[in-house]
DOVO-287851 format. One record per residue (C-alpha): residue in one letter; x, y, z. Coordinates in steps of 0.05 Angstrom, whole numbers, padded with zeros to 5 digits, always signed. Example, Ala and Ser with C-alpha at 12.3 -4.5 7.8 and 13.67 -1.06 7.14 Angstrom:
2
a+00246-00090+00156
s+00273-00021+00143
This chain:
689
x+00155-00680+00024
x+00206-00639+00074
x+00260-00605+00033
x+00324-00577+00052
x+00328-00504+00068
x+00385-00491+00021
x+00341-00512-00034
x+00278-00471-00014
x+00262-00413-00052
x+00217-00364-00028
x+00206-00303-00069
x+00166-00246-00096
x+00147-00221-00165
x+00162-00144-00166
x+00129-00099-00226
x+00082-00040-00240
x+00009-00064-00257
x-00001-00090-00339
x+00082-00104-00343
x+00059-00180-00348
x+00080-00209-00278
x+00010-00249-00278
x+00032-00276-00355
x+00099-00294-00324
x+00067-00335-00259
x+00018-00371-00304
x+00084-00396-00350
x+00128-00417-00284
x+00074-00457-00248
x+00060-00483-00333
x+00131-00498-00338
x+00135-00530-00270
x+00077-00573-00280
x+00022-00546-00240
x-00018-00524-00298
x-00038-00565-00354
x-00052-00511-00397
x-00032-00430-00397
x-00085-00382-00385
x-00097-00317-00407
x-00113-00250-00376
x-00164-00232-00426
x-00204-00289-00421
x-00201-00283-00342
x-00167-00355-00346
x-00106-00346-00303
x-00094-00386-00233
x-00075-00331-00190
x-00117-00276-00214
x-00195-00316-00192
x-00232-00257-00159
x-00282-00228-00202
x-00268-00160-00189
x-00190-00186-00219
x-00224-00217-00279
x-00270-00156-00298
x-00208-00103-00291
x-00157-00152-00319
x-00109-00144-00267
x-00090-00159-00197
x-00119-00133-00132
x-00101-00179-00076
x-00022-00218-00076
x-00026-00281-00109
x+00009-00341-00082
x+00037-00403-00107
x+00077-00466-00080
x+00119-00520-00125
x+00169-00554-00144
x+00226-00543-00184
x+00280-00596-00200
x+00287-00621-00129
x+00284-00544-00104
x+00216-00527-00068
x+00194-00453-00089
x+00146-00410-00046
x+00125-00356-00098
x+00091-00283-00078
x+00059-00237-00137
x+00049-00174-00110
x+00004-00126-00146
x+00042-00066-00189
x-00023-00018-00184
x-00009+00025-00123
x-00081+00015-00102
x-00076-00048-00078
x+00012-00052-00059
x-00002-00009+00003
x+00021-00069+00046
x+00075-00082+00003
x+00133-00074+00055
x+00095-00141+00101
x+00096-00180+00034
x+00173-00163+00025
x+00188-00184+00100
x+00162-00250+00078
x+00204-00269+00017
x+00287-00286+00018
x+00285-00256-00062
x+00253-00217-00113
x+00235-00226-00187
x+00238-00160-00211
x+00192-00159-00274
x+00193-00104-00332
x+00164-00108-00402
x+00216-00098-00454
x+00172-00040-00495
x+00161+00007-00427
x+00221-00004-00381
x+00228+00028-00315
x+00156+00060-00299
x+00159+00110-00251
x+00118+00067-00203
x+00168+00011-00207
x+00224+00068-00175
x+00179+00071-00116
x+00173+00002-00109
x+00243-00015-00115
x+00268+00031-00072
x+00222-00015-00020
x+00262-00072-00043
x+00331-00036-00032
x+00309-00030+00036
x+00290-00097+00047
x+00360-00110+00016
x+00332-00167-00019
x+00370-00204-00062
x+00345-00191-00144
x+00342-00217-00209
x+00305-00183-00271
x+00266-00217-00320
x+00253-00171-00378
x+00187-00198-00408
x+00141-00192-00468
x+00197-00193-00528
x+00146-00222-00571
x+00112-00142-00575
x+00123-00104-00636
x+00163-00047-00598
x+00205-00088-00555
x+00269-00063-00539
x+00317-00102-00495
x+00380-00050-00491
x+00323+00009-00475
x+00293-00037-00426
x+00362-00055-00391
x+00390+00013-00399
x+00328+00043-00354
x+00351-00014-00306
x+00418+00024-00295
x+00392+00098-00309
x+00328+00105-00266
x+00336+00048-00215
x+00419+00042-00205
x+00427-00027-00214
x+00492-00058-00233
x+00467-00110-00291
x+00498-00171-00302
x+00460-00202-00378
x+00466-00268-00374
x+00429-00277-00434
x+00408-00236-00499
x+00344-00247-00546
x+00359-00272-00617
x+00306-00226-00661
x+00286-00244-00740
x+00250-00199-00770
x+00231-00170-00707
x+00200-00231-00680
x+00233-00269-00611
x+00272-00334-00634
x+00315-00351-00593
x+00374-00330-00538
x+00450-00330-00534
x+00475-00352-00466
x+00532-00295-00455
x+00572-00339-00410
x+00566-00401-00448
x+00579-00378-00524
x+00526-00416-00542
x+00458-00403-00578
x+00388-00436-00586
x+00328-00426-00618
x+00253-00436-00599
x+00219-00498-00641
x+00152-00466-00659
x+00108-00443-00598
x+00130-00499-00550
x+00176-00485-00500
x+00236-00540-00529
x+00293-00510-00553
x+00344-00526-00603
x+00422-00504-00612
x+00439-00463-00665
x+00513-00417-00684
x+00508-00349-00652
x+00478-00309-00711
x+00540-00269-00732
x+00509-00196-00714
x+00506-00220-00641
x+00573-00241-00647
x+00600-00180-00622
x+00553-00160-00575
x+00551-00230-00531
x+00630-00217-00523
x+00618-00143-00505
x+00563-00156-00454
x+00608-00219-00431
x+00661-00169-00415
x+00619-00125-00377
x+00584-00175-00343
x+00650-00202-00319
x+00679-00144-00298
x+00617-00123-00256
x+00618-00197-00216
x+00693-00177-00202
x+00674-00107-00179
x+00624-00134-00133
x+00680-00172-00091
x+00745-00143-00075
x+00782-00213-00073
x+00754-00225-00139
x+00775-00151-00167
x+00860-00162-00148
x+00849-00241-00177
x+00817-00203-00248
x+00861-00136-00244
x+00920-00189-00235
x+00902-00244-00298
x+00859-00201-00332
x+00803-00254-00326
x+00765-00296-00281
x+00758-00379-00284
x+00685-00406-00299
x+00689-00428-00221
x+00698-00359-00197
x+00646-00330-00250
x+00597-00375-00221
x+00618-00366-00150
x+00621-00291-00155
x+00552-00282-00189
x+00515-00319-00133
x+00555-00274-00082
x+00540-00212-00115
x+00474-00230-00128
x+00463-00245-00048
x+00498-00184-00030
x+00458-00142-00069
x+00511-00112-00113
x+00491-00133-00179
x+00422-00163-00211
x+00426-00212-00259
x+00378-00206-00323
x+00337-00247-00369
x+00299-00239-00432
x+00239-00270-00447
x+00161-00269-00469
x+00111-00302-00413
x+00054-00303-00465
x+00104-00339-00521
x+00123-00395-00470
x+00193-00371-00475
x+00246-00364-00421
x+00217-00394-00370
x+00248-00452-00355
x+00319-00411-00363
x+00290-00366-00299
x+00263-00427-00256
x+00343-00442-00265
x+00373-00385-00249
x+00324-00378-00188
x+00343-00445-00165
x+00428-00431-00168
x+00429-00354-00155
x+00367-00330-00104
x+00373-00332-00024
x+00348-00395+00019
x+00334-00379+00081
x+00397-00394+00105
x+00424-00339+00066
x+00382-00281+00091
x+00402-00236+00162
x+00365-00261+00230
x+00297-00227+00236
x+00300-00176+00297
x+00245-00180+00348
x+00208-00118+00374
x+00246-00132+00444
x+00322-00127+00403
x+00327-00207+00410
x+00345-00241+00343
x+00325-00298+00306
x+00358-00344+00247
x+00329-00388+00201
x+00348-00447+00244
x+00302-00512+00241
x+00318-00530+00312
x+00305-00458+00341
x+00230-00451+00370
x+00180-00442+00331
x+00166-00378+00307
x+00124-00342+00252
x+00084-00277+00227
x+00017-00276+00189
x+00033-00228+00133
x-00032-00229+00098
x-00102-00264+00110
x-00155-00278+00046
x-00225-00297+00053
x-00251-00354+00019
x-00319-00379+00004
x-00299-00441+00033
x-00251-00443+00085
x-00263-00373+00109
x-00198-00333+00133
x-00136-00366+00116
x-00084-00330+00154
x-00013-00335+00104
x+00049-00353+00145
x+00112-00354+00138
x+00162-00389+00183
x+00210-00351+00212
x+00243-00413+00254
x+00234-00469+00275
x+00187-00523+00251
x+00107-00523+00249
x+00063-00577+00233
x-00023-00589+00243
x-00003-00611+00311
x+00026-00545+00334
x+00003-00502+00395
x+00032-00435+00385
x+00023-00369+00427
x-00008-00308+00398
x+00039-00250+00419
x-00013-00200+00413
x-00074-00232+00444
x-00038-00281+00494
x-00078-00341+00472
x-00051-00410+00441
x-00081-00421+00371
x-00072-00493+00349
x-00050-00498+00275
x-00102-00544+00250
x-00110-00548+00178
x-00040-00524+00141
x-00053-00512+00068
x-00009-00497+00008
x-00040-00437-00029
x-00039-00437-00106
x-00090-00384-00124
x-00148-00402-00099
x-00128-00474-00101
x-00121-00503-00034
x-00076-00577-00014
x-00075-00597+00047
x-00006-00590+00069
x+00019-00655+00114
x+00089-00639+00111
x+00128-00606+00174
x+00146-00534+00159
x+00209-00499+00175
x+00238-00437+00158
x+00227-00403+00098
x+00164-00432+00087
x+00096-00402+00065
x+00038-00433+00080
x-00044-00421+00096
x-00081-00440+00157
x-00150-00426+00173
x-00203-00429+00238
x-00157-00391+00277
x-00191-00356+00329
x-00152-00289+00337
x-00107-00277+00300
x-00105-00224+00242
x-00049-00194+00191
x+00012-00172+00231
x+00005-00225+00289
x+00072-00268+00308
x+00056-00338+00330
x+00109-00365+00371
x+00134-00430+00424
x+00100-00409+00487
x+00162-00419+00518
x+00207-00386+00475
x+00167-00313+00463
x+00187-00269+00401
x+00156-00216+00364
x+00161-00188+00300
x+00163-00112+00287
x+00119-00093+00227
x+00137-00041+00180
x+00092+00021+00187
x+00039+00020+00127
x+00035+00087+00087
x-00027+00129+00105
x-00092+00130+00070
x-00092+00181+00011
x-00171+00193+00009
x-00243+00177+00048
x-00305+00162+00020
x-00368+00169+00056
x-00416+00100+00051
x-00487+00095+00057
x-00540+00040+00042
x-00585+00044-00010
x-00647+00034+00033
x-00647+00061+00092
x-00637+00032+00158
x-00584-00003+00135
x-00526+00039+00161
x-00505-00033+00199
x-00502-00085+00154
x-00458-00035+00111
x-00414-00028+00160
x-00415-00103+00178
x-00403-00117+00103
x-00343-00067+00093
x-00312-00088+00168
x-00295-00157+00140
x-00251-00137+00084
x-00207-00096+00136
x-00188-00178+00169
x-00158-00188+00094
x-00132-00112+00068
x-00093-00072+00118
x-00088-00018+00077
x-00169+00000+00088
x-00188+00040+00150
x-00258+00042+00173
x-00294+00095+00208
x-00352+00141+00237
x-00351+00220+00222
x-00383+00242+00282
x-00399+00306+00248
x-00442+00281+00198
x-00443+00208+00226
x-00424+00179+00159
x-00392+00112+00150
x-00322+00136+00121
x-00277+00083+00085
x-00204+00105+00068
x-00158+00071+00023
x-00102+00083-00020
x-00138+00111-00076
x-00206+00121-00110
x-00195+00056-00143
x-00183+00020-00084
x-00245+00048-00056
x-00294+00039-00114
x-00268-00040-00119
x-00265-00051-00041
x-00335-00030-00032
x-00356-00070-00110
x-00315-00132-00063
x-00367-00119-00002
x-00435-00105-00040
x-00421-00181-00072
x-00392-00217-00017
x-00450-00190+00045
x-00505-00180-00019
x-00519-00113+00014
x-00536-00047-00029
x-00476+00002-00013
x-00478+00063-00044
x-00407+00107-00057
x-00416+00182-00038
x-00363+00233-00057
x-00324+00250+00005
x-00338+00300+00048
x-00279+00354+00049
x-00268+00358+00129
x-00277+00444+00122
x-00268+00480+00185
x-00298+00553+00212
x-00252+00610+00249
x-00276+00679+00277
x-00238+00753+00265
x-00247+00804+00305
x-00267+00808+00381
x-00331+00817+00415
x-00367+00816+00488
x-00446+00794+00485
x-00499+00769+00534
x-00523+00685+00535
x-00588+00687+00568
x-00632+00628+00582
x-00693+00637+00623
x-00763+00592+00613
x-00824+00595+00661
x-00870+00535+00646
x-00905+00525+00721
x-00864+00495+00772
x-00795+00499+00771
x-00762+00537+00720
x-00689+00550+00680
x-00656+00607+00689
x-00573+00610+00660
x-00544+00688+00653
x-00463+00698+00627
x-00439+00747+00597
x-00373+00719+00549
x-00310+00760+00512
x-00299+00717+00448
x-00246+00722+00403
x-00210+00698+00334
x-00144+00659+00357
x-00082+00645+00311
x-00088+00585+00267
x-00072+00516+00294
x-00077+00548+00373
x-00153+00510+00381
x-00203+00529+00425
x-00186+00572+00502
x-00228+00580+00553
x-00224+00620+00611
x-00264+00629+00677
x-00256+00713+00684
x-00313+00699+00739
x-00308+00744+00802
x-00352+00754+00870
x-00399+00694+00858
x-00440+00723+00813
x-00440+00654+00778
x-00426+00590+00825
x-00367+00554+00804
x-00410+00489+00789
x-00437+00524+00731
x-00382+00542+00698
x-00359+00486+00662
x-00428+00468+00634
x-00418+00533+00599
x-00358+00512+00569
x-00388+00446+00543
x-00454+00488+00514
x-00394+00530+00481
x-00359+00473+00453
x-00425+00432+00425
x-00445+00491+00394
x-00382+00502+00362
x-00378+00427+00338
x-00439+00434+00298
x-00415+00500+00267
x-00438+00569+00249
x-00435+00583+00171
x-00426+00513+00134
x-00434+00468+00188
x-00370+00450+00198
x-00327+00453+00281
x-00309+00533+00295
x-00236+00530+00313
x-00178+00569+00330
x-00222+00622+00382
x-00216+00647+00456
x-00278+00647+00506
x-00264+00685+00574
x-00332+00686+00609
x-00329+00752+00659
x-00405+00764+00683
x-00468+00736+00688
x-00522+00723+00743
x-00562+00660+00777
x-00630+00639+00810
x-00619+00605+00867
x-00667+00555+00849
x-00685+00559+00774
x-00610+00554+00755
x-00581+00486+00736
x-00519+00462+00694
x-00569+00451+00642
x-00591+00532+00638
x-00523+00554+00637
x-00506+00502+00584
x-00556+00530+00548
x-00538+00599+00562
x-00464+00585+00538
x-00492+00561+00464
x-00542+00623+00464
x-00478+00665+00478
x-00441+00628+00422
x-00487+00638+00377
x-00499+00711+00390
x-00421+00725+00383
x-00412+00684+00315
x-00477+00730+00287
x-00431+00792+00301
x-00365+00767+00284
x-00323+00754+00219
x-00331+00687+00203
x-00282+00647+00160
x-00274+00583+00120
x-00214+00549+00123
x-00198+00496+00080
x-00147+00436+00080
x-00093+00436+00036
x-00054+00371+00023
x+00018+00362+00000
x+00031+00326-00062
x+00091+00284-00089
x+00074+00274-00165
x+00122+00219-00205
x+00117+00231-00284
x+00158+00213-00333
x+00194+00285-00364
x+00153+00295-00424
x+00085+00305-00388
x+00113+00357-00333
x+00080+00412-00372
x+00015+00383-00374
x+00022+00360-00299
x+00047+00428-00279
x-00019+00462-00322
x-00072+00418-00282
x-00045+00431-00213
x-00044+00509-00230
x-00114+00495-00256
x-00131+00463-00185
x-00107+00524-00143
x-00042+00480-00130
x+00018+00514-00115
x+00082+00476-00142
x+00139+00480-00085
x+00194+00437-00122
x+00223+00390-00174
x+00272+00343-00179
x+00292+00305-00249
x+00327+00246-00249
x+00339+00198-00309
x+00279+00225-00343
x+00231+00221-00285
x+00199+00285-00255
x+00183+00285-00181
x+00141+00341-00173
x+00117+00374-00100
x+00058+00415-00096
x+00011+00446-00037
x-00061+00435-00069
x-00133+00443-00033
x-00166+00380-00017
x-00223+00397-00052
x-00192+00397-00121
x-00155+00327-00122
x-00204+00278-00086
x-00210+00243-00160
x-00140+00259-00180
x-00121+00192-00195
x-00158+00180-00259
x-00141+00243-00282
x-00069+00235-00283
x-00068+00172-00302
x-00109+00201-00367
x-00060+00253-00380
x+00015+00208-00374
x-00009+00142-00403
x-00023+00106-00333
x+00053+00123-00322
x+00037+00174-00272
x+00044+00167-00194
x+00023+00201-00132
x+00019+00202-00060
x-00015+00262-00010
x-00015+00273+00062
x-00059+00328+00099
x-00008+00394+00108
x-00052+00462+00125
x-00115+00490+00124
x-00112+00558+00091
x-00175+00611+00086
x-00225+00593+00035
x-00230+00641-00022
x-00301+00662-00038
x-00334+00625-00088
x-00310+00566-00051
x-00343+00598+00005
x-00403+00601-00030
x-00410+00534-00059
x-00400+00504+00003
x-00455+00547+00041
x-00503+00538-00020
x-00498+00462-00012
x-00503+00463+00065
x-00575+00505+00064
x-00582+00454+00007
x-00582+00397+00058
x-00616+00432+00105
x-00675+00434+00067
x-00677+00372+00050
x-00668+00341+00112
């Protein structure tokens, strides 16, 4: 069944990982009929959390994705994960939704990791409401929970409902607008109407007040009409809320408890009357400048925002229309590769529950499609004849690389096979070769995201994958300045290999690379030779000197040498170049130089000491602070070395409230015991190779 754009919603559920947005799915799709029964987390029973690496961790790793129906409205719902593991893409899943559901448990608040994530949302300038869930807990606390709404994230509230609490357990709401009340009938969802209990009294006229004063501030028309009566009509409250919702100037809130079955019928409401269609949301701009609206009889247009494997159907590519109208019959143009992909099977994506969708799309709507042939995450499919593309947000870089090896060896390719395939579904991984130490290196957003990436491959290719800790990419630098002799001479009968220079080599300043110069006068060298000195320089260098690790930062100016007019070849003075190397790095001052990263540390207040302590501890150097609302954003230059398995660590000491990102700064000279450790493991390999 085709419905109307201005009843479509399509939205995503916004919250930091364990504030109960999985709970909160598994009541709406309850609530609208899709499930027969609730699930639970804990038993590993819920519809959008299936993969097993979900059910062993209890909690999401991949974006979950439902599609329903609400009282005549159609709703095209996105979880995205809160663990900032797996929300690396989170600014492709945004550019697919009209709305958010901003979720936060009413015992935590505002974590700092929601901050980040909303300030993604701010930018998307997505319309928002907030559901404040899990009032059933024993430490609950709506007002703290709303009041971090305004402190740490700047949100102009507008509480259109308050929890009714006996005894400290979750009865019932007050409707703030209404003035009425009603109460849950035992652990059902029905409700019944009951008087306002007389302590709320008070409050349910204050927080009407407010709210009514902030729906006026959000609209100047409606500010003179409310400065001039003192009051706004129940036409204007409802008309200004959806405006200011839409706008972005206020965020409308709801209590509830996903677990208790309560509230959720209230939010499928409020999501129906207050959140964006499609027709409400800006044109999406092309990468050429050209625009497009959400209009039905535009061309066809839209982007793959995400692709999932299943056992089943095998990639299913997530769309969502951008304009126009797609059905199974469509032929539409891959923007990157050129080629037409036919549509083919359309599916409606509920977990990992798959309908075959015969209905024809337009904008606004999400849907799967498999046994495409090539396209991936990011790709716009488009009208041949009407060509648009959409510009992708830039994804945040990998924080950390782990090197991958098989468990019996030989298998170095069907690792990398296995691990390849999960990079069609998860932008966020990149996939590589060291070609110093010819590793397989897999980098992600955290060690997390590594350790259950690679968990995700071993089961899916049933290949033995074995997690090494990373290698710390070192490098080696000369001081000092020195002139020796490369000679390479062999006589084995016949023809032989003669290669004579004589090189100046010298320490450079850091981040100036690697010089050289041809100083050669008079012939005494051809000038075919010269270059395969350089490149016998330069291999030699690549494999290193004290660690094994590339010499940088140095000057070569080769000034003398001598030739055999038939012995010499470009392979004797290559040789002769790395002999010369080698003969220079045994007299000069060689140095370590390590990589230093820069750090951006989110705590809440109370654990800056212990945060500041551990990055001292780690050789970190703290460059900064900034406290806002009782979060801590700390900045710190700290060696690579001594935060590869940061994250675990600080979420141990702040609770799992503690965030961070790093990005490669410096390298800085090794002090020595570092020096020493990483020399002592090197002959360490050595011998064992």
């Amino acid at each position: 069944m085709s419905i109307a754009l201005e009843k479509q919603r399509t939205y995503a559920l916004v919250g930091t990982s364990g504030c109960g947005k999985t709970s909160l799915t598994e009541l709406l799709l309850f609530q609208a009929g899709v499930l027969n029964r609730l699930g639970a987390i804990e038993e590993g029973t819920t519809a959008l959390d299936y993969e097993p690496e979900e059910i062993k961790r209890r909690g999401s790793i991949q974006p979950g994705f439902a599609t329903f129906d609400w009282k005549g409205y159609r709703h095209n719902l996105i979880d995205i994960p809160g663990d900032a593991n797996f929300s690396g893409d989170m600014e492709w899943l945004l550019s697919a939704a009209d709305s958010i559901v901003l979720v936060l448990d009413a015992v935590d608040g505002v974590r700092p990791q929601l901050r980040r994530m909303w300030k993604s949302v701010k930018e998307a300038g997505l319309p928002t409401l907030a559901f404040i869930t899990k009032m059933d807990r024993e430490r609950a606390n709506f007002d703290a929970a709303l009041n971090s709404l305004t402190t740490h994230l700047g949100i102009r509230p507008v509480v259109l409902s308050i929890p009714i609490l006996e005894n400290g357990e979750f009865v019932g709401l007050v409707d703030v607008f209404s003035g009425k009340a009603e109460r849950f009938i035992g652990d059902t969802s029905e409700t019944e109407e009951i008087p306002i209990p007389a302590e709320l009294e008070d409050e349910a006229v204050l927080l009407r007040d407010t709210s009514v004063e902030n729906i006026a501030a959000s609209d100047e028309e409606l500010m003179e009409r409310y400065l001039e009566e003192g009051s706004l009509s129940h036409e204007d409250i409802t008309l200004g809320l959806r405006k200011g919702v839409l706008s972005g100037e206020i965020v409308v809130v709801l209590p509830g408890s996903a677990i208790a079955k309560k509230g959720g019928r209230r939010l499928l409401n409020h999501v129906n009357s207050l959140l964006a269609s499609p027709l409400d949301r800006p044109a999406v701009i092309g990468k050429d400048g050209s625009e497009r609206a959400a209009d039905p009889d535009a061309p066809a247009a839209c982007v793959v925002f995400r692709s999932m494997n299943d056992a089943f159907s095998g990639q299913v590519n997530m769309l969502r229309v951008i304009s126009g109208t797609i059905s199974s019959d469509s032929m539409l143009k891959n923007m990157r590769t050129g080629e037409l992909e036919r549509m083919g099977s359309l599916l409606y994506v509920t977990g990992k529950t798959q309908t075959p969708c015969k209905d024809t799309l337009g904008p606004g709507s999400i849907v799967g499609v498999t046994k495409l042939k090539g396209t991936r995450t990011g790709d716009t499919l488009c009208d041949e004849k009407a060509p648009f593309e959409v510009e992708m947000a830039a994804l945040p870089p990998q924080l950390i690389s782990y090197a991958l090896a098989p468990k019996q060896k030989g298998d170095e390719d069907k690792v990398y096979a296995a691990v390849q395939k999960l990079l069609d579904e998860d932008v966020t991984l990149k996939l590589a070769r060291d070609e110093e130490s010819s590793d397989i290196l897999l980098s992600g957003m955290g060690q997390l995201h590594i350790e259950i990436s690679v968990e995700k491959a071993r089961r899916r290719s049933k290949v033995d994958i074995v997690l090494k800790t990373p290698k710390v990419p070192y490098r080696e630098t000369v001081r000092g300045k020195v002139q020796v002799q490369g000679r390479h001479k062999k006589q084995s009968g016949g023809r032989g290999q003669f290669g004579d220079c004589w090189i100046e080599m010298e320490g450079s300043p850091r981040g100036s690379g690697y010089v050289f110069e041809d100083g050669i006068v008079g012939g005494v060298i051809p000038r075919q030779y010269i270059p395969a000195i350089d490149k016998g320089i330069q291999e030699s260098a690549a494999r290193g000197y004290l660690a094994g690790y590339p010499v940088v930062d140095f000057k070569v100016r080769v000034y003398d040498g001598s030739y055999h007019p038939v012995d010499s070849s470009e392979m004797a003075f290559k040789m002769a170049g790395s002999i010369a190397f080698k003969a220079a790095m045994s007299q000069l001052k060689v140095v370590l130089l390590e990589p230093v990263v820069q750090m951006t540390v989110t705590i809440p207040d109370e654990y800056m000491g212990d945060v500041i302590g551990d990055l001292s501890s780690r050789r970190g150097k703290v460059l900064g602070s900034d406290s806002q609302s009782g979060i801590t954003e700390l900045k710190a230059n700290v060696p690579m070395s001594e935060v590869l398995r940061y994250a675990p660590d600080l979420r141990s000491m702040t609770g799992g409230q503690g965030v961070f990102t790093m990005e490669f700064d410096h390298y800085e000279e090794a002090p020595q015991p570092v020096v020493d450790k990483v020399v002592a493991a090197h002959q360490a390999a050595k011998e064992a190779e």
